[in-house]
N, C-alpha and C positions, 0 to 999 in steps of 0.2 A: 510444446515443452514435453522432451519425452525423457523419462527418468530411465536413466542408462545402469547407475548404480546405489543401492544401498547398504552400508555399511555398520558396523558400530559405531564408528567414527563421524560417517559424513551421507550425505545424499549429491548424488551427483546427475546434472538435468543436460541434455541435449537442445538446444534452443535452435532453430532456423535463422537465416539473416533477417526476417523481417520482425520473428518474436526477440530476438535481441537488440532490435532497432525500439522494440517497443519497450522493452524490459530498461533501454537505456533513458526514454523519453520519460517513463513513469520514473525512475527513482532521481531521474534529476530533478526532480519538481521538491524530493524534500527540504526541508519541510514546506508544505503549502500554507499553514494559518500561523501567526507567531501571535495575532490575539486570540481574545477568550472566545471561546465560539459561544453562540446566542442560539435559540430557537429560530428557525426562518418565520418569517409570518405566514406563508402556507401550513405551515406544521401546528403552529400555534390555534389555528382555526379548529383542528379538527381534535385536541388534547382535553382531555378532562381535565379543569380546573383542580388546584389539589391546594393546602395549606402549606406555604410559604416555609420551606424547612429553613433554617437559620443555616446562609449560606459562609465559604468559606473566606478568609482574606482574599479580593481578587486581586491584590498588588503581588501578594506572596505565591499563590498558584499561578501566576505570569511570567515572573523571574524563577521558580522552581518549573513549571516546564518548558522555559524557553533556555535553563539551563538542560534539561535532558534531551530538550531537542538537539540543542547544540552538539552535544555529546554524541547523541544519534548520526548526524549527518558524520562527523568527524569519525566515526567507527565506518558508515556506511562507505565514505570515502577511499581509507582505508584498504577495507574489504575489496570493493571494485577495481584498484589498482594493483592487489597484492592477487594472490592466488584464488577468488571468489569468483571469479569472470575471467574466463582463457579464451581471449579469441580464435576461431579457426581459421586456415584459410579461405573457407567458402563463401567468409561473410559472417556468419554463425558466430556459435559462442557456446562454452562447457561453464554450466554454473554448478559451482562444488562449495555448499553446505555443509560445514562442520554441523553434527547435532548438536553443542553447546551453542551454536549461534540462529537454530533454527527456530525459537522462541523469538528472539529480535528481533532477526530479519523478516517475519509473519510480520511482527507490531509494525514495521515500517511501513510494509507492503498497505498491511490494512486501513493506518492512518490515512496513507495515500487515497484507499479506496472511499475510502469517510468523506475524505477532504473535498475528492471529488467530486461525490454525492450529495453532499451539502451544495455545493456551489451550483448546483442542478435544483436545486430546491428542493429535493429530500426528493427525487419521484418513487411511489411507490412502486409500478410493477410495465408501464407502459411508458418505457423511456423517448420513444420518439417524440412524445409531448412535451418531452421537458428539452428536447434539439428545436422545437418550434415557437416555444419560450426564449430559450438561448440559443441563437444560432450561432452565437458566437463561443459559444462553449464545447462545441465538438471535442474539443481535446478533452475538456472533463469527465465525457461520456465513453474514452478511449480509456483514459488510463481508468477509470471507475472499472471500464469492464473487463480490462486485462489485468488489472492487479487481483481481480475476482478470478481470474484465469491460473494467473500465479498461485494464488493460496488456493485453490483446489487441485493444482498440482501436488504441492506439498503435502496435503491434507492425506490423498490418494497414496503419495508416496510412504509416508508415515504410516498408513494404516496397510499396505501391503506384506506380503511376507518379507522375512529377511533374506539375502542372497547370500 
C-alpha cells in the first residue's frame, strides 16, 4: 500500500493486485459481530476483578449499534462502488480517501481488526498459537493482520508532510 497522494482534500493509496484482493476480502466481512461482544474466557482469566459498574440497556445498545452498523456497511458499500476503489488494469487498485471520510473508514477498518482478534482469542503477541488453537480461523489471522497493515498505512500517510 503505497500512498501516491496527499492532499487537502484526500489521500490517495496504490494498492498491488494481491493487497487489493485482500483489502477486498477484509472489508467484505463487515460487519463481522451483530451481537454484544462478551470477554472471551481466556481473557477473562487473566483480568482483575473490578466492581460491577451498573451496565447499560443491552436490548438498546443492540439495535443502536446494529443500526450504525447498518449505516456503516451501506456508506462502506457505496464508497467501494463509487470513486473510493478504481480498479487498474494490472489487477491493482487506486484507493482515494476523502479526509472527511478518513475518520470512518479507520473505524471500519479497525472494527474489522477487533473482530478478528477476538475470534482468535484475544492472542497477545504470539499469533501462531492462536492458528494452532484455530486452525480454522486463518482467515481471521489475515484480515487481523492486514487491516493492522491498512491503518498503519493511513496513520504514516496522515502524519507525513503535505505534497
Amino acid at each position: 500500500m503505497k500512498l501516491l497522494s496527499k492532499t487537502e482534500q484526500h489521500l490517495a493509496f496504490d494498492l498491488n493486485a494481491l493487497e487489493t484482493q485482500l483489502l477486498s476480502f477484509t472489508l467484505a466481512a463487515y460487519p463481522m459481530a451483530h451481537e454484544p461482544w462478551s470477554v472471551p474466557p481466556a481473557s477473562r482469566e487473566k483480568t482483575n476483578r473490578r466492581p460491577a459498574a451498573p451496565s447499560p440497556d443491552p436490548e438498546l445498545l443492540s439495535v443502536t449499534l446494529g443500526e450504525m452498523k447498518e449505516a456503516y456497511r451501506s456508506r462502506l458499500e457505496a464508497f467501494l462502488s463509487g470513486p473510493g476503489l478504481q480498479q487498474q488494469p494490472d489487477g491493482g487498485s487506486r484507493l482515494v480517501l476523502p479526509l472527511q471520510d478518513v475518520d470512518w473508514f479507520m473505524q471500519v477498518v479497525n472494527e474489522l481488526r477487533v473482530a478478528s482478534w477476538y475470534r482468535l482469542d484475544c492472542p497477545e503477541q504470539h499469533q501462531e498459537s492462536a492458528i494452532e488453537k484455530h486452525p480454522d480461523r486463518l482467515h481471521d489471522l489475515l484480515r487481523m493482520d492486514f487491516s493492522g497493515m491498512v491503518l498503519d498505512g493511513i496513520l504514516r500517510a496522515l502524519d507525513s508532510a503535505d505534497e
